[in-house]
N, C-alpha and C positions, 0 to 999 in steps of 0.2 A: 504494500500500500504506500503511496506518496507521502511525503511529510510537508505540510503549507507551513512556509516559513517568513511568512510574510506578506506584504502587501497593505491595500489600503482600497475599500470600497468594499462592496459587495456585488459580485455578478447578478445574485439575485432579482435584486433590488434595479431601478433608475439609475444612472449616471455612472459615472467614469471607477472602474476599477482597474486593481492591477494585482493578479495574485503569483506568488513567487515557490514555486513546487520542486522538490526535492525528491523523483524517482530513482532508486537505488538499483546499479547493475541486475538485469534481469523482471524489473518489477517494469509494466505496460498497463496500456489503457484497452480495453478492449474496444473491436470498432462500433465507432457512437457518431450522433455526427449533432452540429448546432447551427442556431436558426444564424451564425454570423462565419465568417471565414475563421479560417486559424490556421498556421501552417507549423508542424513540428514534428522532429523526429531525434532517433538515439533508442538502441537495445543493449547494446554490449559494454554500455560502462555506464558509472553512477551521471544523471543529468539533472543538470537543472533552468529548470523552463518557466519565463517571466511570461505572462498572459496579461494583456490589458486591452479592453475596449469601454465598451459601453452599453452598458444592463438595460430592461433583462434582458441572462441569456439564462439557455441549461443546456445540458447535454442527454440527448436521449441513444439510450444504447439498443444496438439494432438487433440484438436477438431477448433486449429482455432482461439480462442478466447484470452482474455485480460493473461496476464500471472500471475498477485498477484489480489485476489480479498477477500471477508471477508470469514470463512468458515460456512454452512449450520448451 
């Protein structure tokens, strides 16, 4: 699972955020997808991915399931 180690806003919500995420080598997002653009990648070593736009968003995962799990 991701560690959010930061940031300011809430995606949730109206207005401008910025969240700052900590996937550790081998940990992935399952494919999901959101109502706005996003561009990001990295499997094979520890990443970290700053996210900002402007709320709301969410992320709906396409088969249903958990949204960050470990990769195969």
């Amino acid at each position: 699972m991701p560690c959010r180690r930061g940031g300011e806003g809430d995606p949730s919500k109206p207005g401008y955020y910025l969240t700052i995420n900590h996937f550790p080598k081998g940990v992935t997002s399952r494919p999901h997808y959101h109502p706005d653009e996003r561009y990001v990648g990295a499997l094979d070593e520890d990443t970290w991915v700053a996210i900002s736009g402007y709320g709301p968003t969410k992320a709906t995962v396409i088969d249903g399931g958990e949204l960050f799990g470990r990769s195969r």
